[in-house]
C-alpha positions in Angstrom: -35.2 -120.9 90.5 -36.0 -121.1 94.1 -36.7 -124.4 95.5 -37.9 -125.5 99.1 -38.5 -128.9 100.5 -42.6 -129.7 101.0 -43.7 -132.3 102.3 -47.9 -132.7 101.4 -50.2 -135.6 102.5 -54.1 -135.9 102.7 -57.3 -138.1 102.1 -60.5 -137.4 100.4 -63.2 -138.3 103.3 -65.9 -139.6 101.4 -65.4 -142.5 99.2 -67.1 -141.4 95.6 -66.9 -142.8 92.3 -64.6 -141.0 90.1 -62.7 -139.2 93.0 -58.7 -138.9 92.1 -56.1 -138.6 94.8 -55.3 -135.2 96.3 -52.0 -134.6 97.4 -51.1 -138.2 97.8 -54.1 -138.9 99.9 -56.2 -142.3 99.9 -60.2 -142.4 99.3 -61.5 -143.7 102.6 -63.4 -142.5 105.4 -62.3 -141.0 108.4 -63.0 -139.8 112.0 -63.3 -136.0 112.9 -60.2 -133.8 113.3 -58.3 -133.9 116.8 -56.1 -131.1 118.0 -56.2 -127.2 117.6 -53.6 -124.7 117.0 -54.8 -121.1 117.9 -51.7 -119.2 116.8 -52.3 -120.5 113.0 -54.2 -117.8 112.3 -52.0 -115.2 112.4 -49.3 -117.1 110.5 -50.8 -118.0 107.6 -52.1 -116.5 104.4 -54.4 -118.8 102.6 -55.9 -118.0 98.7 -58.1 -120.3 96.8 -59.5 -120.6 93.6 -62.7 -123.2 91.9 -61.4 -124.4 88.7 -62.2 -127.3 86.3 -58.5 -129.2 87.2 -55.6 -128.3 89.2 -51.8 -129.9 89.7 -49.0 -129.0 91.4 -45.3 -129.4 90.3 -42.6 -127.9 91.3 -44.1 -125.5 93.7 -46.6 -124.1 91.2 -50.3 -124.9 90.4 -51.4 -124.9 87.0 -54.8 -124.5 87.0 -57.5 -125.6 84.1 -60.7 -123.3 83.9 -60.2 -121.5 86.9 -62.1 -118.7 88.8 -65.7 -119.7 88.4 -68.6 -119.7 90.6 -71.8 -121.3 89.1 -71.9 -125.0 88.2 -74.1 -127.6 87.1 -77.1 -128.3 87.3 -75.9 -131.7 86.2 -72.3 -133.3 88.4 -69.2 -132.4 86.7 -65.9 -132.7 87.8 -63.8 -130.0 90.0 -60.9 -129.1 91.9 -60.4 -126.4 94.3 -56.6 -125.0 93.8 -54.9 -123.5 97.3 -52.1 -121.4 97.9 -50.9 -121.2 101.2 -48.1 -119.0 102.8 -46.6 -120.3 105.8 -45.0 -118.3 108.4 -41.1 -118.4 108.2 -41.4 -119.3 112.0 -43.6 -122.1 111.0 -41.5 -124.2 109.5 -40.4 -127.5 110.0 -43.7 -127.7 111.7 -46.3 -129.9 110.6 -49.7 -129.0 110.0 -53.1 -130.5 109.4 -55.8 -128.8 107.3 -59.0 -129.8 106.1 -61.5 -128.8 103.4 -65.5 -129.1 104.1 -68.0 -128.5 101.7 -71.3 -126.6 103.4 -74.1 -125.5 102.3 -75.6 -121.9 102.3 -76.8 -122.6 106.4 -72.8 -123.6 107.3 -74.1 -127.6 107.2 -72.0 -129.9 105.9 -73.1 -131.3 102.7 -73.8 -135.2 103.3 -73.1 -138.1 100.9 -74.5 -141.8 100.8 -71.3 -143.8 100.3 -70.3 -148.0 100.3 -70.1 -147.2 104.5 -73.5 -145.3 104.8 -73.9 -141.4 105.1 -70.7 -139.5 105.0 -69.8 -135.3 105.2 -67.8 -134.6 101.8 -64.8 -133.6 103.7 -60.8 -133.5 102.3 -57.8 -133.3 104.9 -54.1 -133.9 104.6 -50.5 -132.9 106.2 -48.6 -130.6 104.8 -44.7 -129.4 106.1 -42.5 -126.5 104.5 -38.7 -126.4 105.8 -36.9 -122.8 105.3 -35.2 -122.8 101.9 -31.8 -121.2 102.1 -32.1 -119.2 99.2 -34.6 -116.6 100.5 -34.2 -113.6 103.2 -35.1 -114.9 106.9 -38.5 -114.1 107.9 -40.3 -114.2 104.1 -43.2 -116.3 103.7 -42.9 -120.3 102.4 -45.9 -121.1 99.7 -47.6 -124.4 99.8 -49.3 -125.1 96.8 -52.2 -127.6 97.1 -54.5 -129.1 94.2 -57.4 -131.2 95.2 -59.2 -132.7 92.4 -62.9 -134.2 92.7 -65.2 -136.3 90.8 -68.4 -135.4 90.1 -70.5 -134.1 93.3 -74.4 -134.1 93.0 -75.4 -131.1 94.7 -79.0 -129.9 94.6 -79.6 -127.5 91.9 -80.3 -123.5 92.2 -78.3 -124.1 95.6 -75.3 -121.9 97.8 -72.3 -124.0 98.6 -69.0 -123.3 100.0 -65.8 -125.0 100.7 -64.3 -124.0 104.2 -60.8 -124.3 104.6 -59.0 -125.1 108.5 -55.5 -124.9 109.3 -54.7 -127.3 112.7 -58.1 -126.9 113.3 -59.2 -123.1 112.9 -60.8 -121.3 110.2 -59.1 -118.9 108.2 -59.8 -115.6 107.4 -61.1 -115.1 103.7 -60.7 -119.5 103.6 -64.1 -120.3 102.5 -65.1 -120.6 99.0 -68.5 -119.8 97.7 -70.5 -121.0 94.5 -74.1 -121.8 93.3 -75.5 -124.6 91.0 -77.7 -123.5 88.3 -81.1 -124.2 88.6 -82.4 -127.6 86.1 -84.0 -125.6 82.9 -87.9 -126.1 82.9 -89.0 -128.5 80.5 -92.1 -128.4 78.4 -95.3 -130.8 78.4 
């Protein structure tokens, strides 16, 4: 088995009820991102997936109900699973990414917490070194689970979670999905 040092850090933004850890990162808020790498994006391959749960261990994320994209109407829990591939050239170098949830207009998606108003927003740090068992030059894989509690979002509804890498967006890292509408009751 190949194994490679990485080195994964973040914070859940908002502080909500019910939210676990992700990636060894605290629940509290914090300021806007500083700092902006422009060659990212040609260095980096990033997938995603909406599942119920995720974890990482050893490298690998094993996902629980994975691949969907309607939920609710009613809060339930989520995670959304990442697989990154970092350039062999970026190694050893640290980078900062963040996960926003918009809505369909590219807004972020706003939540009252304990310190007032706050953007439902994930970041973290995350640093790969170059494992000696693999050719120079092939890609190194982050694996990255963030789990969430439950989220009201308004029902019948387009959201998306928008990954950045050092500050610029990805292509193909945003992550659509719609909440059902409330069923109509009866008089």
């Amino acid at each position: 088995m190949t194994s490679h040092s990485t080195a994964v850090e973040g914070q859940i933004i908002a502080s909500v009820p019910g939210w676990h850890r992700s990636a060894h990162g605290d629940c509290l808020p914090v300021g806007p991102s500083t700092g902006s790498r422009a060659d990212i994006l040609g260095v980096v391959k990033v997938t995603m997936l909406l599942c119920d749960a995720a974890q990482v261990s050893d490298g690998k994320l094993y996902i629980l109900g994975g691949g969907w994209s309607m939920t609710g109407p009613d809060p339930v829990p989520s995670a959304v699973a990442l697989k990154i591939d970092v350039d062999w050239h970026e190694a050893d170098a640290s980078h900062h990414w963040e996960l926003f949830l918009e809505d369909a207009d590219g807004q972020p998606v706003l939540m009252e917490t304990p310190d007032g108003t706050q953007p439902v927003e994930v970041r973290g740090e995350f640093t790969v070194s170059k494992p000696r068992e693999i050719p120079e030059g092939s890609p190194i894989d982050v694996a990255l689970a963030v789990n969430l509690g439950p989220i009201p979002l308004a029902p019948a509804t387009r959201f998306a979670w928008r990954l950045t890498i050092d500050g610029d967006s990805l292509p193909g890292a945003s992550l659509g999905f719609t909440t059902r509408p409330r069923a109509a009751t009866s008089d």
